[in-house]
C-alpha positions as CSV (number, residue, x, y, z in Angstrom):
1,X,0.0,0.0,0.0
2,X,1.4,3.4,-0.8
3,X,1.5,6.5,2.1
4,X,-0.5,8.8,0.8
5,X,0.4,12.7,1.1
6,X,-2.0,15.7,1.9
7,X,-1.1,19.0,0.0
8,X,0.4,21.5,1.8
9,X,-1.9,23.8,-0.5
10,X,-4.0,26.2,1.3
11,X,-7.4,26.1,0.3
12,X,-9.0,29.8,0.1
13,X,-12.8,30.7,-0.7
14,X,-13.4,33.6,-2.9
15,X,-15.3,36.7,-1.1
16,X,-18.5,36.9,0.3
17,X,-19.2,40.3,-1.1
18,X,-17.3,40.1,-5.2
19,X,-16.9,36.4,-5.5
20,X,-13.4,37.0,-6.3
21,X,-10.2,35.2,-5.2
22,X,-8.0,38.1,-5.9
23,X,-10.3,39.6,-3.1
24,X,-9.5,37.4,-0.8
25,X,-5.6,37.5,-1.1
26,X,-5.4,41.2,-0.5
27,X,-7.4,40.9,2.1
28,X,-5.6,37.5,3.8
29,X,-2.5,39.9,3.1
30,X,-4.1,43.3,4.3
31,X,-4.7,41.4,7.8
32,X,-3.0,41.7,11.2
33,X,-2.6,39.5,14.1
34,X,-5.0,37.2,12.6
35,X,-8.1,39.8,12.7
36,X,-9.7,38.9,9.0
37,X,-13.1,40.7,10.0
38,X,-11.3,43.9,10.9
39,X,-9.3,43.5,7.5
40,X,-12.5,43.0,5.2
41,X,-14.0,45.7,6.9
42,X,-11.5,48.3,6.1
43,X,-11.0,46.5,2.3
44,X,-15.0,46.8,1.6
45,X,-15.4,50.5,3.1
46,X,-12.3,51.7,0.7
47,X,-14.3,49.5,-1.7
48,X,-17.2,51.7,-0.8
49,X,-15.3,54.6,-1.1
50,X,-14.2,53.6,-4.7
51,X,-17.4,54.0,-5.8
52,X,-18.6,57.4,-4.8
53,X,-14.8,58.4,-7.0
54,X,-15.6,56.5,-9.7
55,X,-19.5,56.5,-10.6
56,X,-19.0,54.8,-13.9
57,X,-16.7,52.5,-13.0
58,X,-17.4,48.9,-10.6
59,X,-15.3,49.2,-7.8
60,X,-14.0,45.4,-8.5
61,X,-12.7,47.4,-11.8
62,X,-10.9,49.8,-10.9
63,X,-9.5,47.4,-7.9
64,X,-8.2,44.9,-10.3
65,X,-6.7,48.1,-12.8
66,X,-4.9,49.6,-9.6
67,X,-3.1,45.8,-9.1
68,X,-2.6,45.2,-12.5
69,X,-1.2,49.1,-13.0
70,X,1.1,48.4,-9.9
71,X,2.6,45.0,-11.0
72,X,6.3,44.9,-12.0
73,X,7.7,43.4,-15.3
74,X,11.1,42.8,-14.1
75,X,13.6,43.3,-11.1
76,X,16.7,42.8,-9.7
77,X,18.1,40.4,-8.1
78,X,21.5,40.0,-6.6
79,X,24.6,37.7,-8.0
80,X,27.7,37.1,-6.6
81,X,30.2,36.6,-9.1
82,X,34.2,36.4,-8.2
83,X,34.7,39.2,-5.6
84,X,31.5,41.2,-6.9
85,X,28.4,41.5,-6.7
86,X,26.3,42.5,-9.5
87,X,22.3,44.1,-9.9
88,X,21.1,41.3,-12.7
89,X,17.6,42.2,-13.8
90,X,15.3,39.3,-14.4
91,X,11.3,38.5,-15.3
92,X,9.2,38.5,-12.7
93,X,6.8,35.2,-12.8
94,X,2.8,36.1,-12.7
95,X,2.7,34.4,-9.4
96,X,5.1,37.1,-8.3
97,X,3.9,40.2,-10.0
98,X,0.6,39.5,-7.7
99,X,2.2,39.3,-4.7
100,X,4.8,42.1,-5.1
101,X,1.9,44.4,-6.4
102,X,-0.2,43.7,-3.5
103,X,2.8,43.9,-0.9
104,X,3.4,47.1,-2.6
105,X,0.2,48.8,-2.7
106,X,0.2,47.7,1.3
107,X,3.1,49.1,2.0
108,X,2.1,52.3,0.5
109,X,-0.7,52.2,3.0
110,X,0.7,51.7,5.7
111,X,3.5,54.5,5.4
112,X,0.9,56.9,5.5
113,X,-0.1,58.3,8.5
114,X,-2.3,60.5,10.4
115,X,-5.6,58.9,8.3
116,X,-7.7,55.6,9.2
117,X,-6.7,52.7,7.0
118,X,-9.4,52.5,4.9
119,X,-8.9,56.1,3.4
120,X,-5.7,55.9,3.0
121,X,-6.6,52.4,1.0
122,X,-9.0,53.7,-1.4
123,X,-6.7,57.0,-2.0
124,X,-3.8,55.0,-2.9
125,X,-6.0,52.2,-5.1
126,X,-7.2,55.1,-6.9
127,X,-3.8,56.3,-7.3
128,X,-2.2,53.4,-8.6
129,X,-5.8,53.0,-11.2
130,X,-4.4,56.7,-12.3
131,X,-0.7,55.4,-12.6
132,X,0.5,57.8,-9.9
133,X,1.2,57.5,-6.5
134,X,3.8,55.4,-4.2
135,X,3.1,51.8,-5.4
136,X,3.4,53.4,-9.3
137,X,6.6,55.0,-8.4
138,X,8.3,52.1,-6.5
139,X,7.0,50.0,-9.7
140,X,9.0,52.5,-12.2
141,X,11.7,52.6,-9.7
142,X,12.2,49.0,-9.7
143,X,12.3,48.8,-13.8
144,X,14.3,51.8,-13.5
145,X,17.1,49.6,-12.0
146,X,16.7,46.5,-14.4
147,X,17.2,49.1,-17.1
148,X,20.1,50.3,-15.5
149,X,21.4,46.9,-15.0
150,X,20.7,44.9,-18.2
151,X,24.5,44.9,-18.7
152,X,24.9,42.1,-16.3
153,X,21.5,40.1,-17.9
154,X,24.4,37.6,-19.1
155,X,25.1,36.5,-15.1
156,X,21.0,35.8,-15.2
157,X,20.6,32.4,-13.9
């Protein structure tokens, strides 16, 4: 008889309010000290927020434009070679992308201060749906530097 192995996959449900999955990662992500019902209420009143800005638009919309606006084509990584150490840009996998778009857009958030979170979550989602604001810029930066650096895209690995 053979062992058989669970997956170490987690299993997540899409949200109660969009149905969506993406949903449900920013919010798993958005999350602190295990408080899910205090992150879903801040994500839905930013989502509420999103639609007083944008009348014509569905909130889910311009949410999934801000993540997909935010997410990075390439980066850098580092590489040791000899005694240096060199700045090699590389692709970024979709898998990636997501989670470095949503990390960033969170950061972005929480760097702000003096406002309650979900303000400063719709205001920088409806930044990054305009291209502007910190998440764009720390996007731009980042292919910035793989620009800067595609001299050493022959130590890519």
């Amino acid at each position: 008889m053979a062992l058989q192995y669970r997956s170490t996959e987690v299993f997540l449900r899409p949200d109660v309010r969009f149905k969506s999955m993406l949903v449900t990662k920013f919010i798993n992500n958005l999350m602190h000290e295990g408080k899910k019902s205090v992150a879903e209420k801040v994500f839905y009143q930013a989502m509420d927020l999103l639609v007083e800005r944008f009348e014509d638009k569905e909130p889910l919309e311009v949410f999934e434009a801000a993540i997909g606006n935010v997410k990075p084509l390439v980066e850098v990584k580092s590489k040791r070679v000899g005694g240096a150490t060199y700045q090699v840009p590389r692709e970024v996998s979709r898998k990636r992308q997501l989670s470095l778009s949503i990390r960033w857009i969170l950061a972005a958030v929480r760097s702000k201060k003096g406002k309650a979170t979900y303000l400063k979550l719709a205001d920088e989602l409806s930044d990054a749906y305009k291209k502007q604001g910190v998440s764009i810029t720390k996007k731009e930066n980042t292919h910035k530097m793989a620009e800067a650096n595609k001299a050493f895209a022959h130590f890519a690995w």
